[in-house]
SETI-46392 format. One line per field, with one value per residue (C-alpha): x, y, z; residue in three letters. Coordinates in pm, 1 decimal. Last residue first. Layout:
X: [X  ...]
Y: [Y  ...]
Z: [Z  ...]
residu: [Ala  ...]
This chain:
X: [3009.3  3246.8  3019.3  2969.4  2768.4  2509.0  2564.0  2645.7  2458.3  2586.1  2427.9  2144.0  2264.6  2075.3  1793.0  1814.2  1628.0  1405.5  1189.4  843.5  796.2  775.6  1060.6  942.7  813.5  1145.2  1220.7  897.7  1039.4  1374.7  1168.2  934.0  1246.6  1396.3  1095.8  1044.9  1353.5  1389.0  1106.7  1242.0  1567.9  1930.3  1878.5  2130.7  2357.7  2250.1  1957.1  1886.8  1673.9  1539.4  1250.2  1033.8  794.3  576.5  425.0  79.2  8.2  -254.1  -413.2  -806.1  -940.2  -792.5  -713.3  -528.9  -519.8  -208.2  16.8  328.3  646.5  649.6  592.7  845.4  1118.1  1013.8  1074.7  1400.7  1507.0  1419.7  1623.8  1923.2  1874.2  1818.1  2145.5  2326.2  2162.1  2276.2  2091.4  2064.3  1690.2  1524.3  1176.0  958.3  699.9  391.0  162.3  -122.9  -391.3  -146.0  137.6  81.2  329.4  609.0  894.9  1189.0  1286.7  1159.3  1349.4  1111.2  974.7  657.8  583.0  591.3  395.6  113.4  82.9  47.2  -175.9  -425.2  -392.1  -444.1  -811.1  -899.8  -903.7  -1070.1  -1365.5  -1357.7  -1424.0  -1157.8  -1119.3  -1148.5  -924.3  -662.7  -652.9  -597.1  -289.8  -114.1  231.1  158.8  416.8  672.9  862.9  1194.2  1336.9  1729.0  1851.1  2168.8  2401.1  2529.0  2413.8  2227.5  2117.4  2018.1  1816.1  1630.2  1609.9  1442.9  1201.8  1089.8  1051.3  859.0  621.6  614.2  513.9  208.6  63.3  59.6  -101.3  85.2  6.5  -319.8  -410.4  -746.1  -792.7  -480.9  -299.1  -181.0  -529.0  -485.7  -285.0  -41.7  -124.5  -505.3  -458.2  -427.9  -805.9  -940.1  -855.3  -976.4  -1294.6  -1267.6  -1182.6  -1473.3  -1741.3  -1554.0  -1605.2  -1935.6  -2034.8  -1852.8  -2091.9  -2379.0  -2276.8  -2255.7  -2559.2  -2776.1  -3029.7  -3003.3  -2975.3  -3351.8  -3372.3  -3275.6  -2946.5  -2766.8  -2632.1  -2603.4  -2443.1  -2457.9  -2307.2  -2096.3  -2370.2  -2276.6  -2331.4  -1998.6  -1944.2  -2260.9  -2299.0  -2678.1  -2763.0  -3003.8  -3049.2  -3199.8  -3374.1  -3505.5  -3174.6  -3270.7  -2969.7  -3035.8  -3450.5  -3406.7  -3195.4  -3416.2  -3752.0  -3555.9  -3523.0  -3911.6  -3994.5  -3855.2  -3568.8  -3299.9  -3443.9  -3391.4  -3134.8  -3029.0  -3389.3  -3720.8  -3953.1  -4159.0  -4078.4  -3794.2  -3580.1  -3671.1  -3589.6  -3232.5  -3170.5  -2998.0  -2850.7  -2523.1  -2367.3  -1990.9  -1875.8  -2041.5  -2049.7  -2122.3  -1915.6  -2099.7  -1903.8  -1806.7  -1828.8  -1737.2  -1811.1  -2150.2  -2288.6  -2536.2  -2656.0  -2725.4  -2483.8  -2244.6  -2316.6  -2146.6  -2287.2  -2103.9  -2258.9  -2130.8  -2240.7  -2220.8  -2274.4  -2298.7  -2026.0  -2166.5  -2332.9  -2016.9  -1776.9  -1948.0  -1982.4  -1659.5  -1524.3  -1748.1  -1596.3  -1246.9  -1327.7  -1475.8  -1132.7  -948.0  -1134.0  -1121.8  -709.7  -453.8  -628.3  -398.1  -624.9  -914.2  -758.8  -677.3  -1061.7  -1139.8  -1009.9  -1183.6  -1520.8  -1494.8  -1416.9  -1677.9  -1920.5  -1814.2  -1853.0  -2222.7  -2295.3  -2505.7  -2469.9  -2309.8  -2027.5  -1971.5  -2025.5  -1704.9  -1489.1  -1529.0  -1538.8  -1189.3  -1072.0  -1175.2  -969.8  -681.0  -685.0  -721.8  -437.2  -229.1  -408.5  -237.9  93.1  147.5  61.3  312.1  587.4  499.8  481.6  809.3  907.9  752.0  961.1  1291.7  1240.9  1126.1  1422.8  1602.5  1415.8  1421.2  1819.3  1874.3  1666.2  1888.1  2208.9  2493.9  2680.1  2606.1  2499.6  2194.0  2244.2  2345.9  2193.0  1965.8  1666.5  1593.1  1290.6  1137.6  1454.0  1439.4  1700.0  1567.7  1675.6  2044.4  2184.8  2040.6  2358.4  2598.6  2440.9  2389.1  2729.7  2836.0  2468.5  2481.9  2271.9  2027.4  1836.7  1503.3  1387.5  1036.3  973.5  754.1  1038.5  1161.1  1430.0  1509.2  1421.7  1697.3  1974.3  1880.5  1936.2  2219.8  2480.0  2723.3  2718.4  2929.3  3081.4  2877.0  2603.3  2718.2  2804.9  2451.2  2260.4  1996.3  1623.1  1421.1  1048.5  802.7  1079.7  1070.0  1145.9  1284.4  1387.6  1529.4  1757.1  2012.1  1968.2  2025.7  2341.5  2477.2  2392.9  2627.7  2564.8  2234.4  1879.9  1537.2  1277.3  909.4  766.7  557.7  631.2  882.7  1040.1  1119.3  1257.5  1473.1  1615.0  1692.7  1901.6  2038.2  2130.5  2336.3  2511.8  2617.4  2732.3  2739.0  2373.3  2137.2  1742.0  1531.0  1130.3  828.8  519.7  240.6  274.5  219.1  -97.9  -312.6  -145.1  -144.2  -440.7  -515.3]
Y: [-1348.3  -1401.6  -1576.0  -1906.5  -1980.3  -2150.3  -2424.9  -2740.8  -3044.7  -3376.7  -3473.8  -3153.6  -2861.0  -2827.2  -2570.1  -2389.5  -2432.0  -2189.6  -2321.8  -2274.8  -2634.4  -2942.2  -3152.3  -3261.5  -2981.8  -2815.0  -3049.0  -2922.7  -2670.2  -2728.6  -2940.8  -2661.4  -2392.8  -2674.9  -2711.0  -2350.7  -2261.0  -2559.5  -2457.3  -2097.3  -2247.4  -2388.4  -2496.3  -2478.4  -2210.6  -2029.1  -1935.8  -1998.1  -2155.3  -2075.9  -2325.4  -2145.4  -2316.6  -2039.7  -1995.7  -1785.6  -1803.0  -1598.8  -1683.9  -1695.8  -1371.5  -1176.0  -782.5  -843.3  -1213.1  -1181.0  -1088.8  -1088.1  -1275.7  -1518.9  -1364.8  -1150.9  -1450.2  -1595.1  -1313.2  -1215.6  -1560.8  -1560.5  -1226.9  -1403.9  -1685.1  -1464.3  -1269.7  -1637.1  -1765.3  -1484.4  -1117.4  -937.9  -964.3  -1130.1  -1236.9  -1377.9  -1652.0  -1699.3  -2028.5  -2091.4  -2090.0  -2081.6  -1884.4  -1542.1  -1250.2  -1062.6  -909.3  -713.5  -405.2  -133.9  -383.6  -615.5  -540.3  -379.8  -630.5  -939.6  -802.1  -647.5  -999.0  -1166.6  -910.0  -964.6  -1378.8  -1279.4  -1086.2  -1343.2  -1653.7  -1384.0  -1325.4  -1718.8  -1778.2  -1948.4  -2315.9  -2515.4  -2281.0  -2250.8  -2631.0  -2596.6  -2353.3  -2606.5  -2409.9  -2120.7  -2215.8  -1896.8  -2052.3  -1758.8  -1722.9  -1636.8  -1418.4  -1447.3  -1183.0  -1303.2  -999.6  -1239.8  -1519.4  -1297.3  -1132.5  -1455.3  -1584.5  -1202.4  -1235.4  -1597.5  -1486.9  -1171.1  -1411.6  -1669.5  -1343.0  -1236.8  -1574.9  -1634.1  -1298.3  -958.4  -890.9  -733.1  -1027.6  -1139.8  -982.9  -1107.2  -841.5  -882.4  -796.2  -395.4  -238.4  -16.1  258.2  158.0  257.0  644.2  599.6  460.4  777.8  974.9  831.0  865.6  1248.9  1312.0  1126.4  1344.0  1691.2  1551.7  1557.2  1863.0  2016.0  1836.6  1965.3  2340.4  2323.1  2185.4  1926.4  1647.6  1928.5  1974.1  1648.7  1819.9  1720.2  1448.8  1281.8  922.2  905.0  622.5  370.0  348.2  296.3  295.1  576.5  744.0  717.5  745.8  822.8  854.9  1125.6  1032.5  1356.6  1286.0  1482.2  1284.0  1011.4  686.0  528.6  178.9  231.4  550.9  388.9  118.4  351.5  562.8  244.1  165.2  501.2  497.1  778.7  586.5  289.8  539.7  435.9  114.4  -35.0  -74.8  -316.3  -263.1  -615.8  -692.5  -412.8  -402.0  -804.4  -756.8  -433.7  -621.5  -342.6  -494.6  -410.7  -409.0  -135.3  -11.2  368.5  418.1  735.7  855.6  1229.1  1109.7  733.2  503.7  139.6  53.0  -202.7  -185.4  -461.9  -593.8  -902.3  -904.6  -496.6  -419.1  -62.5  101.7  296.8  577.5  787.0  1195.7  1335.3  1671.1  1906.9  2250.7  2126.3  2252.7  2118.6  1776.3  1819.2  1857.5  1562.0  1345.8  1479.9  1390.5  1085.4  975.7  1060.5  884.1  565.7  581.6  608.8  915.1  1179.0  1509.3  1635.6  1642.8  1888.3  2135.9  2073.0  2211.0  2526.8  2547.4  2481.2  2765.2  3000.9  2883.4  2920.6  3248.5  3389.8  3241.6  2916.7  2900.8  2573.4  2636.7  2774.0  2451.3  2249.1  2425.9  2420.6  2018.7  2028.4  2146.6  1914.9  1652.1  1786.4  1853.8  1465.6  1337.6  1525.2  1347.6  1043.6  1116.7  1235.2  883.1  709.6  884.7  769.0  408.2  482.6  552.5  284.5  37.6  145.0  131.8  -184.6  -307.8  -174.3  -404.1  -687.0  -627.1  -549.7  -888.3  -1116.9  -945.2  -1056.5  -797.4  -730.4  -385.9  -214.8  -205.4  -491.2  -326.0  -1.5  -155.4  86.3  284.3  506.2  829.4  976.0  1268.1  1266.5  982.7  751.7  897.0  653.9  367.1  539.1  371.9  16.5  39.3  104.0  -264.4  -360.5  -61.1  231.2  406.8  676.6  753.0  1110.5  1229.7  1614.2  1806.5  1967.0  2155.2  2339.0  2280.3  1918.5  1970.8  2062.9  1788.7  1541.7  1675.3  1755.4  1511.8  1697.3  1605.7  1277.9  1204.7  1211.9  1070.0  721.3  704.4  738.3  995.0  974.7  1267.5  1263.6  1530.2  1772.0  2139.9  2350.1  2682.4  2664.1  2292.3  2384.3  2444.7  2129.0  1904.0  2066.7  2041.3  1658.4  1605.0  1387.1  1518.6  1394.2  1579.6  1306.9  1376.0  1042.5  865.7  502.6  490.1  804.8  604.3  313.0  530.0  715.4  381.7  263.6  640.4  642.5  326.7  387.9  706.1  650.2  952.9  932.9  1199.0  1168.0  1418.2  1306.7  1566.8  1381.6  1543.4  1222.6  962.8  1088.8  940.0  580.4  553.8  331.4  287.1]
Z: [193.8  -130.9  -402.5  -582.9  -899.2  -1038.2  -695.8  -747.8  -542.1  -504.7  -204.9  -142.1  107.9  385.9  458.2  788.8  1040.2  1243.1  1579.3  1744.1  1651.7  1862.3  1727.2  1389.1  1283.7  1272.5  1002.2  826.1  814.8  693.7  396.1  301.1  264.5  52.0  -189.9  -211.6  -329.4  -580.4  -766.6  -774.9  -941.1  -880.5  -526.5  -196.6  -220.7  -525.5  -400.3  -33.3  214.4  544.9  740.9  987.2  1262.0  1431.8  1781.5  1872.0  2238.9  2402.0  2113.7  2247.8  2223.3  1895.0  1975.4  2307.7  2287.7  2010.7  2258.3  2087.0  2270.3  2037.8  1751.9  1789.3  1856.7  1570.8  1358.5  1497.1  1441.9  1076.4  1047.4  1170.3  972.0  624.3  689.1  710.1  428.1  212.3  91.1  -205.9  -194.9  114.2  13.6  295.5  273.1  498.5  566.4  817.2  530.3  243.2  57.3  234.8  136.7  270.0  18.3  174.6  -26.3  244.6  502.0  746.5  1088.8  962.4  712.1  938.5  1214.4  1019.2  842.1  1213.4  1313.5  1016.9  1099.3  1408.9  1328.5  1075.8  1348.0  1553.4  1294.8  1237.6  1576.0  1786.7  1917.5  1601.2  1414.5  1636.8  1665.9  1302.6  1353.8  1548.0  1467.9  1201.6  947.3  800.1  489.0  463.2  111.4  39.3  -285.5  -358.9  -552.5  -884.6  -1096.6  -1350.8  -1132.8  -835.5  -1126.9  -1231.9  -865.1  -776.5  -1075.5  -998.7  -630.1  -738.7  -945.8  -651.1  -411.4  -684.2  -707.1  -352.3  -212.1  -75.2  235.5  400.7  571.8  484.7  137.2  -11.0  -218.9  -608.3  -716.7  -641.7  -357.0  -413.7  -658.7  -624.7  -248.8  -443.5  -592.3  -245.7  -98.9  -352.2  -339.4  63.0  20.1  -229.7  54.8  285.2  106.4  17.0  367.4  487.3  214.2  432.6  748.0  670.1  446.8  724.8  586.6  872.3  1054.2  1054.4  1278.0  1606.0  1731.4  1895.6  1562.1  1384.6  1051.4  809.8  668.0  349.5  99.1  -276.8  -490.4  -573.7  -217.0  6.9  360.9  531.5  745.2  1052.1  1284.9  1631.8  1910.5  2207.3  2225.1  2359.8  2201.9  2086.0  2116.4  1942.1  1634.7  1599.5  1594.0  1320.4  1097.0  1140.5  1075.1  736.7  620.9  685.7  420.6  149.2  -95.1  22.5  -77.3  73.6  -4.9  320.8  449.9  242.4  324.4  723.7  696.2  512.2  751.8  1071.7  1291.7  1443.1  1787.8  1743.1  1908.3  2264.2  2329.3  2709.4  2671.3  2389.2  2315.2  1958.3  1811.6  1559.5  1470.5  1523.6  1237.7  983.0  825.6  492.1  556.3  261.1  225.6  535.9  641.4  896.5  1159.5  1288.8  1602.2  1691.0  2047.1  2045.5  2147.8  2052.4  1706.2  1485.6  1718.7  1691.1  1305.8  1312.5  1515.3  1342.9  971.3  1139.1  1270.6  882.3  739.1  990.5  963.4  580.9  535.2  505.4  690.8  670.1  367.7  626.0  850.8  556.4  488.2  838.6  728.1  427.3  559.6  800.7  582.1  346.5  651.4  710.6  368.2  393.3  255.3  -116.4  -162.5  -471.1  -371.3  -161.3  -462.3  -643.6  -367.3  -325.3  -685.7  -722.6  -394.0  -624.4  -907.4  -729.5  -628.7  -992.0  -1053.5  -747.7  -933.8  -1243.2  -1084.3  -928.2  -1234.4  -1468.2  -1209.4  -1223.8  -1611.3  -1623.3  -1363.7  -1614.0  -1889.5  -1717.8  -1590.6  -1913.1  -2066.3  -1810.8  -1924.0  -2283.1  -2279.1  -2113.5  -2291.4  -2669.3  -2448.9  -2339.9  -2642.7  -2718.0  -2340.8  -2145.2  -1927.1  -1655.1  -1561.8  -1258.6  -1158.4  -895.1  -785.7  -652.6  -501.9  -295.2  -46.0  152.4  -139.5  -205.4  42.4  -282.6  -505.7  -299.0  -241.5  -615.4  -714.5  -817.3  -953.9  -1175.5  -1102.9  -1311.1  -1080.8  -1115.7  -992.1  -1026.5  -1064.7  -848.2  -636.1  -922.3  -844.6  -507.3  -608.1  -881.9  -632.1  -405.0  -663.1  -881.5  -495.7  -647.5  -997.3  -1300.3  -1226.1  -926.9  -1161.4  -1475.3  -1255.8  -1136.4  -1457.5  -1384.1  -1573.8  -1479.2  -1441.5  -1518.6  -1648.2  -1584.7  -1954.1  -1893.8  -1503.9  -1549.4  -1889.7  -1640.2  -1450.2  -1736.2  -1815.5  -1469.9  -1507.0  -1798.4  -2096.4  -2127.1  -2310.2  -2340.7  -2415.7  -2482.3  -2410.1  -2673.0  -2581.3  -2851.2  -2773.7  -2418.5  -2592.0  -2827.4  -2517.5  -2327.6  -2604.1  -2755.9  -2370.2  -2310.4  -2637.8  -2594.3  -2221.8  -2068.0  -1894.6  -1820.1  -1958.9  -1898.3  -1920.7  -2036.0  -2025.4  -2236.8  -2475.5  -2235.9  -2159.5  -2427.0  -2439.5  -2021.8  -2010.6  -1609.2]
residu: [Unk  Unk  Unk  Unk  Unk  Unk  Unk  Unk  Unk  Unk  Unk  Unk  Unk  Unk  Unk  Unk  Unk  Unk  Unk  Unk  Unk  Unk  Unk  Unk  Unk  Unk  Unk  Unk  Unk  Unk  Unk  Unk  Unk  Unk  Unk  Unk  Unk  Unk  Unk  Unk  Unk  Unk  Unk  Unk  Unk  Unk  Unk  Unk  Unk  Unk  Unk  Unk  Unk  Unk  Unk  Unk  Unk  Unk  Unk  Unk  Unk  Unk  Unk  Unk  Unk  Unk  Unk  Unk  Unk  Unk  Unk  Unk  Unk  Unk  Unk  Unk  Unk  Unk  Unk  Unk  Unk  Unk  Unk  Unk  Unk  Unk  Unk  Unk  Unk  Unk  Unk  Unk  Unk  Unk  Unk  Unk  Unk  Unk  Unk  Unk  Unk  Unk  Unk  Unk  Unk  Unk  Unk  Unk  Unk  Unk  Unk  Unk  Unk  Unk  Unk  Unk  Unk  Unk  Unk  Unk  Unk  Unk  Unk  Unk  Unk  Unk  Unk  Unk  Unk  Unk  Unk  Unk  Unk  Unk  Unk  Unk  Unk  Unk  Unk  Unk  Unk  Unk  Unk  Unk  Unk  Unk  Unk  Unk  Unk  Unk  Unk  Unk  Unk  Unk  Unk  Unk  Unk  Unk  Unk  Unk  Unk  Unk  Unk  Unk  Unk  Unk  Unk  Unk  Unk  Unk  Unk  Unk  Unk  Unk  Unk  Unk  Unk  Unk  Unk  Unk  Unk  Unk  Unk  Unk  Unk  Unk  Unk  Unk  Unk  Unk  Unk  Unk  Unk  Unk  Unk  Unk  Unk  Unk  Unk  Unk  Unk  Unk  Unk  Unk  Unk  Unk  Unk  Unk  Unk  Unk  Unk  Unk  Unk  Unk  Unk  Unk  Unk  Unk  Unk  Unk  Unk  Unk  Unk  Unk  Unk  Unk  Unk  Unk  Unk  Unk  Unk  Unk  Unk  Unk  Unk  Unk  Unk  Unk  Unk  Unk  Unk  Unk  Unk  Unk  Unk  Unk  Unk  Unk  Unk  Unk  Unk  Unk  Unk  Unk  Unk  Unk  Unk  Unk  Unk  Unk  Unk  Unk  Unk  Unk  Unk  Unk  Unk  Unk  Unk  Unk  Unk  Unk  Unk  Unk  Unk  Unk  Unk  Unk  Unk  Unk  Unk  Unk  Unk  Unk  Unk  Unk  Unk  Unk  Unk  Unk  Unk  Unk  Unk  Unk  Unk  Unk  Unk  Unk  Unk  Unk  Unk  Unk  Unk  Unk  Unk  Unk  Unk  Unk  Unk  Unk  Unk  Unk  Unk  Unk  Unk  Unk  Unk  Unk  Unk  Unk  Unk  Unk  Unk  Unk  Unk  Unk  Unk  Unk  Unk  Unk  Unk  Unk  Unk  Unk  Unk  Unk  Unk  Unk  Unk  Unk  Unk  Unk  Unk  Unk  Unk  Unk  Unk  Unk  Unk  Unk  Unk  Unk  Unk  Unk  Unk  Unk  Unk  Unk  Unk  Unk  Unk  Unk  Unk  Unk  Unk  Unk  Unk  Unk  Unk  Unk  Unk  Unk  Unk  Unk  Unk  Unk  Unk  Unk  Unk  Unk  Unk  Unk  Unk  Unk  Unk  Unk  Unk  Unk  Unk  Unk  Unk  Unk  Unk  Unk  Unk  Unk  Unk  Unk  Unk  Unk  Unk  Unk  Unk  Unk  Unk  Unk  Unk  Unk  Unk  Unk  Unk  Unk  Unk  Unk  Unk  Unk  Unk  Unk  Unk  Unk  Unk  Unk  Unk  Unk  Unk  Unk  Unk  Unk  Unk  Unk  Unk  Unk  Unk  Unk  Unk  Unk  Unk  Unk  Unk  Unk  Unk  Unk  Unk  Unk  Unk  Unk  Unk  Unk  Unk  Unk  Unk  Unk  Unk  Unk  Unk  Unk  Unk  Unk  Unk  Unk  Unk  Unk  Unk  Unk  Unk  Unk  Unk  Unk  Unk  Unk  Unk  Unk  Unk  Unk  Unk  Unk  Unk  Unk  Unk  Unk  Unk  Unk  Unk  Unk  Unk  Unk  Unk  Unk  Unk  Unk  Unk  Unk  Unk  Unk  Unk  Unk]
């Protein structure tokens, strides 16, 4: 997203009272075309709240417990729409981070902002600064871009020309749509109306994957013999009658398939499109002239709107950085978080420690499963590793069989304890259940730490790859912790 042309309309308060920390941070701000408001006293700042609400409000830690302990939930009484980022140093951090559930929308480290600290210091923590900004400037554009879809939702329904009732209606189920967080639960809840709508008929979805040119079952409503899975190859239907994506429900030769798979007298075939490309398509119990009903088809482009906005918010968190397969962060993005993480443990002299996560035998996995179930543990595996780590913990995949964990602010001993926990979950998951085949899935992990034993991200990896392969060794389903190289001194040393 290019934020140059609303920068400008952003209103940011900045609180700190340290003169030379804020002309700093102000100055960098201005420069980016912020309008900055800046306070030495957080009571201040809230007082000038009612007349002028800020967008995002800058709090240095220190000033705020100073001048108002109570600042954050105060100001989201006030103005619950503004984003809080709170400057803490490295020393107070733990403290200020209990404010999170309260409100806040970020942190970001104070040090380094002062005269004397080094000119690579100030950039990188005014970079911080700056990119939490604009972290906080793309969260309100695409809640924007939200009220604007649910505009023309409104808007199109007017112009369909429903009854007074029918709006009515419409609007109350879209307060059940804006619940749905993700695609599956957005399409259940359009089935589920049109259902309700039709006196309990049965309602079918088949999802188009555009790879194969196929449609395949995936959802259903009042079908209790509903099988998932069952694919609908189009590529020959297509070529045959040179059809395209655009009106191949309408053939007979597409309607014939679906009667033969459900044997269904009356049917209604809608097709669903997002900004033009083919989701799947619709499959309903009813007489064919709903496939134009004005009810159903505004609740149409009410969903297709919802899933477009939908994929506009997962843009916030999950762009190129992801892998495709598992969900988690890829390799290129978890060595640059590493190198950041080593840099900073480096500077604040807190350690960072790395957990190496091997799939054991994962290539007789491979030769005995499908690739679709291969894909399917590898998914659960992922799932498994974020959910039982911290909100600050960092879980990516390296390799094929290979996953790394980021532990920030945290020593070897902290890491083996987690490592455990990991294994042990793994090994009592039952991976079968969703992927046929791994009844038993079984990892090696190696541990290592920065400062204690390497003195850079290369040296990280290296010793997390050499405990596990230790483990290796002796059967796997193991953790081990790096050792310390002969001769080896640590950056720095710290009180555990």
């Amino acid at each position: 997203m290019d934020f140059e042309n609303v920068r400008s309309s952003f209103v940011i308060y900045l609180i700190d009272n340290n003169q030379d920390r804020s002309a700093f941070v102000g100055q960098a701000l201005k420069n980016r075309d912020f309008q900055i408001n800046q306070f030495d006293n957080a009571s201040v700042g809230l007082e000038s709240v009612e007349s002028n609400p800020p967008h995002i409000v800058f709090v240095e830690f220190e000033t705020l417990k100073l001048s108002n302990k109570n600042f954050v939930q105060d100001l989201n009484k006030l103005s619950p729409e503004s984003r809080i980022i709170i400057l803490a140093s490295r020393y107070s951090f733990s403290e200020a981070y209990e404010l999170f559930d309260s409100g806040v929308f970020d942190y970001v480290f104070s040090d380094y902002f002062k005269f004397g600290e080094s000119e690579a210091d100030r950039r990188l923590a005014i970079s911080n600064v700056l990119k939490s900004a604009d972290h906080a400037v793309e969260m309100d554009f695409y809640k924007f871009k939200n009220e604007q879809l649910m505009g023309e939702v409104e808007e199109k329904v007017n112009q369909s020309g429903d009854s007074a009732s029918g709006f009515s209606l419409h609007n109350l189920w879209l307060q059940k749509l804006d619940k749905c967080d993700n695609f599956t639960a957005s399409v259940d809840c359009f089935m589920l109306e049109v259902s309700r709508y039709l006196n309990a008929s049965s309602v079918m979805y088949l999802k188009y994957v555009p790879s194969y040119r196929s449609l395949v079952s995936s959802r259903s409503i009042n079908i209790n013999d509903f099988s998932a899975g069952d694919a609908f190859d189009l590529k020959t239907m297509f070529k045959k009658h040179n059809l395209e994506e655009g009106n191949f429900e309408k053939s007979g030769e597409f309607k014939d398939k679906i009667y033969n798979y459900t044997l269904w007298e009356n049917t209604s075939i809608i097709s669903f499109r997002v900004n033009g490309d083919l989701k799947g398509v619709f499959v309903i119990e009813a007489d064919s002239t709903r496939e134009t009903d004005s009810f159903i088809l505004a609740c149409l482009n009410s969903l297709a709107l919802k899933v477009s906005n939908i994929v506009l918010e997962r843009k916030l968190h999950t762009s190129s950085h992801l892998d495709e397969s598992t969900g988690v962060n890829n390799r290129k993005y978890l060595m640059a978080r590493l190198k950041e993480e080593v840099a900073r443990s480096r500077r604040i002299f807190i350690p960072v420690s790395f957990i190496l996560i091997s799939i054991d035998n994962f290539s007789e996995h491979v030769e005995n499963s499908s690739s679709a179930d291969v894909d399917t543990m590898l998914r659960m595996l992922g799932t498994l590793l974020s959910k039982s780590s911290r909100l600050n913990d960092i879980v990516g995949r390296i390799s094929s069989d290979e996953f790394g964990l980021i532990l920030a602010h945290t020593h070897y001993e902290g890491a083996l304890i987690k490592a455990e926990r990991i294994r042990q979950l793994v090994e009592n998951t039952d991976f079968s259940q969703v992927a046929p085949g791994f009844d038993t899935v079984t990892v090696s992990i190696g541990v290592s730490e920065y400062p204690s034993h390497c003195s850079d991200v290369e040296g990280v990896l290296q010793q997390a790859d050499k405990a596990m392969i230790e483990v290796s060794r002796y059967g796997g389903n193991q953790v081990c912790l790096s050792s310390v190289p002969s001769n080896f001194n640590p950056d720095y040393n710290y009180a555990k």
